[in-house]
C-alpha positions as CSV (number, residue, x, y, z in Angstrom):
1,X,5.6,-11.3,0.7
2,X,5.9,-10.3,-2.9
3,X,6.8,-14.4,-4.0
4,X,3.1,-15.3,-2.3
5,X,1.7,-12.4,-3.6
6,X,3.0,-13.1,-7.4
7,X,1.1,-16.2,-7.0
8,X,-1.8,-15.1,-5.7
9,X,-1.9,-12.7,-8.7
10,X,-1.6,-15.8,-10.9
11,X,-5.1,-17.2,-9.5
12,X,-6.6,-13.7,-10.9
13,X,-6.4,-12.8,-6.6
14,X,-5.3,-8.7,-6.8
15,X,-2.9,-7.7,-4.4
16,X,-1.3,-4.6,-2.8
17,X,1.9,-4.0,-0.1
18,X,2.0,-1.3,2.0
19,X,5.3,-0.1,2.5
20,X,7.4,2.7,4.3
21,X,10.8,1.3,2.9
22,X,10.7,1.7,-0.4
23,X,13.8,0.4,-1.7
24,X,12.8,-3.1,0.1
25,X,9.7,-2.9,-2.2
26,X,11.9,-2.5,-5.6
27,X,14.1,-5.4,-4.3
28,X,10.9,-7.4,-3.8
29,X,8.8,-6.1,-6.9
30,X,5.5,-7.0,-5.8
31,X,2.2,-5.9,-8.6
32,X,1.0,-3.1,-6.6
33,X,3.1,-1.3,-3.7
34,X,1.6,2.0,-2.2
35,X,4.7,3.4,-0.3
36,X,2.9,5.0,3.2
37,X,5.1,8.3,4.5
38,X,5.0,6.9,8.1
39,X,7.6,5.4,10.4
40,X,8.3,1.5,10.5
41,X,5.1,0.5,13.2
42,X,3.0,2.7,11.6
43,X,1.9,2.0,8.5
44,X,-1.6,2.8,9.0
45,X,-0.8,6.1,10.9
46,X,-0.2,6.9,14.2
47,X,-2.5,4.5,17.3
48,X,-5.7,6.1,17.7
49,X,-5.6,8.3,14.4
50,X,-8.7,6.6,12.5
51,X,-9.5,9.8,9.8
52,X,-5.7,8.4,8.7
53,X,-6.1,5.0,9.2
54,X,-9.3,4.8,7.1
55,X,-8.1,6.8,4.4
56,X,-4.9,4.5,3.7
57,X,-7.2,1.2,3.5
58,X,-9.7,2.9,1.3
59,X,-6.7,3.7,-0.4
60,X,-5.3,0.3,-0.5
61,X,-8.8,-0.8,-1.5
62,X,-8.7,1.5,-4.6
63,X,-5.8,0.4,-5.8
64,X,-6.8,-3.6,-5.4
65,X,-9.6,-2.3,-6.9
66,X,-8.6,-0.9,-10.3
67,X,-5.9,-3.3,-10.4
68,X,-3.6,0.1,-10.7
69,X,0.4,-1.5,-11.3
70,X,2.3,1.4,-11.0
71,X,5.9,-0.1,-9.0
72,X,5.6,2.6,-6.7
73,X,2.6,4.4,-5.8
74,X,3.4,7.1,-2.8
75,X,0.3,8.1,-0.8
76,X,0.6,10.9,2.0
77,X,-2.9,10.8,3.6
78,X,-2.0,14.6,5.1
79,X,-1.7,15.6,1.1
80,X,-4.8,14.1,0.4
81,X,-7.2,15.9,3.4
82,X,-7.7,12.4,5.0
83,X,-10.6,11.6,2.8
């Protein structure tokens, strides 16, 4: 994913990775990684959970956003009060 998403950044395209295995994501360097504290299966939460769920994609959105490039952004949606 990070090779297609390197090019899609070279078309002036923002992208982000979610990811809950964050050494894959420093092997893989894509621009923008938010690193999800949730089981492999569950990157958007847990099924049925949709405070969770729609508080990581605004999330994601946010960072695609303001084109934030940190390597390694963590985002725990229960630290944030599921906004």
């Amino acid at each position: 994913m990070g090779l297609i998403q390197r090019e899609m950044e070279e078309k002036g395209i923002r992208t982000v990775s979610l990811m809950n295995l964050p050494n894959i994501g420093k092997i893989v360097r894509p621009p923008r990684i938010i690193q999800v504290n949730y089981s492999l299966g569950t990157i958007f939460g847990h099924a049925g959970d949709r405070d969770t769920q729609t508080a990581i994609l605004k999330k994601a959105i946010e960072v695609a956003l303001t084109g934030e490039t940190e390597s390694l952004l963590v985002y725990d949606p229960a630290k944030e009060g599921n906004e």
